[in-house]
N, C-alpha and C positions, 0 to 999 in steps of 0.2 A: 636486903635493901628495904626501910621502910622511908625515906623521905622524897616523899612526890614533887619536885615544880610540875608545874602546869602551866603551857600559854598557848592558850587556844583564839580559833577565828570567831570569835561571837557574832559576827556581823552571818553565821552562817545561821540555814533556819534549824537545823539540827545542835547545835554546839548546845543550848541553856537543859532540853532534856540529856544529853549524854553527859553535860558535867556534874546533873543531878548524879545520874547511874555512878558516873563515876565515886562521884563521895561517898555513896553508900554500901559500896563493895570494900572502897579503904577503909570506912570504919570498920565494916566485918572483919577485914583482914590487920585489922591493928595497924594501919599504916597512917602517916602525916601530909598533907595535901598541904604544898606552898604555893603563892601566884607572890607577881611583883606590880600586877597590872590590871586592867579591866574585868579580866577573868575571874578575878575571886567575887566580882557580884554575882558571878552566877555560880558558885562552887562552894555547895554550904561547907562550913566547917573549914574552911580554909585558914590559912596564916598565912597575914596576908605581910609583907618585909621589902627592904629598898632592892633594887636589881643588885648592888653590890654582895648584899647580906643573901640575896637570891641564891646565886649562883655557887655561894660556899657551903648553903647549909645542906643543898638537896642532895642526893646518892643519883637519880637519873631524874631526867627531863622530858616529861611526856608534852609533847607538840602536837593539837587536835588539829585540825582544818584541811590545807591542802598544801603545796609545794611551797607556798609563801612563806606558813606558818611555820614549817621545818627551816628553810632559812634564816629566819628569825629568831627560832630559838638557838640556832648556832651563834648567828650576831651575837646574842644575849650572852653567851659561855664567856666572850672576848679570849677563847683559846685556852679556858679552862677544862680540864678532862674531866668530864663527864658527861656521861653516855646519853644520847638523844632517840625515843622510839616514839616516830609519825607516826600517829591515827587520822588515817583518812578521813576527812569527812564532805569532800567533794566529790571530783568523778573521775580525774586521771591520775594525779598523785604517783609519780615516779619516787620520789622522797619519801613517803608515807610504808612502813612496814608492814602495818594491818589495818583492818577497816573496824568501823568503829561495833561492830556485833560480835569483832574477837578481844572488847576489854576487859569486860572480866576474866578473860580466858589470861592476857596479858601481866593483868596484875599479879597473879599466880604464880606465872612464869617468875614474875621482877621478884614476888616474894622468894620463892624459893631458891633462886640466882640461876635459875636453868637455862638460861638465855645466850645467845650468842651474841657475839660485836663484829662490823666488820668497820676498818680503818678507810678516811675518807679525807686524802688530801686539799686542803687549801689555797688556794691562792693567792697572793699578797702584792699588791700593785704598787708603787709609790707614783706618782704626778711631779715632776718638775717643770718649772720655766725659769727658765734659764740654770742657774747656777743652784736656785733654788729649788726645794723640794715645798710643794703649795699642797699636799692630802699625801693622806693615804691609805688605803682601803684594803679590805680582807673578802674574800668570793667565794663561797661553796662551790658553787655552779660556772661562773662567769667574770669574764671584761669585757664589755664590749663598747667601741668606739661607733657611732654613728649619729644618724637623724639630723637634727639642725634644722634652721628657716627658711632653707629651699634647697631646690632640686640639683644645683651645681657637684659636681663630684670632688675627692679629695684623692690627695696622693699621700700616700702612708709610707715611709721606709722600715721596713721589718729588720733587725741582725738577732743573730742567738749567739749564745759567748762573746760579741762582738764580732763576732762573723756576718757580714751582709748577706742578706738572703734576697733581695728584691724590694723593689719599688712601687706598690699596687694603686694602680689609676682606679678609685671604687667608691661606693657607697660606706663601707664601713668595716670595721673587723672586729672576729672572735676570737679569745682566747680562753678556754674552756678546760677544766679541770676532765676526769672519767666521770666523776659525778652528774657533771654539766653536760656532758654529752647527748643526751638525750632530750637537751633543750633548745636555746634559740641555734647552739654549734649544728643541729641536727634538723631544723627547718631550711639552716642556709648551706645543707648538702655535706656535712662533716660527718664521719663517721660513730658509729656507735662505740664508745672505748666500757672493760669493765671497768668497775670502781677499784679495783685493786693496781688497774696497771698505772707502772709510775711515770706518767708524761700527759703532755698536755696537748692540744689539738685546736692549732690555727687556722680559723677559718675565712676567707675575704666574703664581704657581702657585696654582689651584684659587683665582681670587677668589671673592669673593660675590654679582657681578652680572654678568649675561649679555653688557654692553657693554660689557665690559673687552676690549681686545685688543693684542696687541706691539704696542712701539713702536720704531722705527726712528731713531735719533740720529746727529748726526756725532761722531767722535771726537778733533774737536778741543775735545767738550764737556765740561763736569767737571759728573756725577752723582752728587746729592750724596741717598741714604736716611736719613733719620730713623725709627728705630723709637718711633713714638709709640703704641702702646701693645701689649704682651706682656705677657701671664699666666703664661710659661713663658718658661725659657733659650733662646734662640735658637742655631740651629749657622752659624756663617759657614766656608763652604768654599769654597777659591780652586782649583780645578782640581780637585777631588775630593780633594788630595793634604793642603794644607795649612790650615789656620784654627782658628776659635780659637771662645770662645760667646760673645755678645753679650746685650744686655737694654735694659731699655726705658729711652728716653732716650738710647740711643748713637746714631751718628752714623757712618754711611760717604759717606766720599769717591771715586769712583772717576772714572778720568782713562786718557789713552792716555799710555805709560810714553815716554818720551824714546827709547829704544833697542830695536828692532825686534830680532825673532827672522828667521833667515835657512836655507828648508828646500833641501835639495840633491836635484835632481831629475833622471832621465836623461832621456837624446835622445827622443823620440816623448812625454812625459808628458804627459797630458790632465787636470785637476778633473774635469773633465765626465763623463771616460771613468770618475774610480773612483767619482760619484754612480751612473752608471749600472751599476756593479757592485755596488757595496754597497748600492745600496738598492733594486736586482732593478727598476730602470726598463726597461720594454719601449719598444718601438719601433727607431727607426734605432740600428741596428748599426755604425754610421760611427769 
């Protein structure tokens, strides 16, 4: 693989020296460094081309910054296969493979093809009201219904296959990919799923009864929320990044999207080993 994208967080104080480093190891190594975006003012030697002409020309997709920045360069794919490897350049970075003092180390790996991938389903929402379909959005991480102009509560109807599962009197709900699990699904008490298992994990925020708890679905399922009843504008956000407001009476569909996101990992890469970094797990040091 010699053709770099590159979209990195420049707003970080680190990103304009690492994308020096960065350009100066690919020309050693005979490689092409693409941007579609801001990035290329800080990335000498770049080619710089439209997001379209982006996404076809590159072999993988190096994402600098932090959890945002890897979402975004999935957005950017639009479900194109090719492989995406996070370099951290923040502090907790669940999404991010390596930090940014293993890139040269990285590009080595890319050159030579020694790298691993692991497979990372999507999530694909549609919005209707009424009869109509009004968006429709794609989530690495997430759906989540909630927030609004004040504190009044909503009632949500959940079904899966068209099977009613209940009617949650709440604050809000997740609908969280394995990927996503280890973010807002996992502040509002969802469990930790791997990135490999194939199902998705429903989460209710701040319901009204004590015996509410996540639920664990396959993703071969289509969950289908009803907002039956809101006093307020609802916020629907698809990875924190993208969505729209919704109201009472709409209707989300959500489903595992046809075409898998694909993360590029090096030699020795552990799940386990970054749960047990980022979230300060004690015990065996293995």
């Amino acid at each position: 693989m010699k053709k770099i994208g590159v979209l990195a967080n420049c707003h970080k104080p680190k990103a304009p020296a690492v994308l020096s480093r960065l350009a100066e190891k690919a020309t050693a190594l005979g490689m092409k460094l693409y941007t579609c975006d801001a990035t290329g003012d800080f990335l000498p030697g770049a080619i710089r081309v439209s997001p379209p002409v982006f996404t076809r020309q590159i072999d993988v997709l190096m994402a600098l910054g932090g959890d945002g920045t890897v979402l975004r360069a999935v957005r950017t794919l639009g479900g194109i296969d090719k492989p995406v490897l996070g370099v951290n350049l923040g502090s907790l970075g669940f999404l991010t493979s390596i930090t940014e003092g293993n890139l040269g180390r990285a590009l080595d790996v890319i050159r030579k093809g020694t790298f691993t991938t692991s497979i990372r389903s999507i999530a694909e929402c549609r919005l209707f009201r009424g009869k109509r379909q009004i968006a429709s959005y794609r989530g690495l991480n997430d759906v989540v219904i909630g927030w609004g102009i004040s504190s009044r509560v909503n009632t949500l109807s959940v079904s899966v296959d068209r099977k009613p599962v209940a009617a949650y009197v709440c604050d809000g709900l997740i609908v969280s990919t394995p990927t996503g699990s280890t973010g807002h699904s996992l502040s509002a008490g969802g469990p930790i799923l791997h990135p490999a298992s194939p199902c998705f994990v429903i989460s209710i925020i701040c319901p009204h009864t004590l015996s509410t708890r996540p639920l664990v679905v396959s993703d071969e399922s289509r969950i289908t929320v009803q907002i039956v009843k809101a006093l307020k504008k609802l916020l629907l956000s698809v990875d924190g990044q993208e969505g729209c407001t919704v109201q009472q009476g709409d209707r989300l569909e959500i489903r595992r999207f046809a075409r898998p996101a694909r993360f590029v990992h090096l030699p020795g890469y552990s799940y386990f080993s970054v749960l047990r970094q980022k979230l300060n797990w004690r015990g065996s040091s293995i």
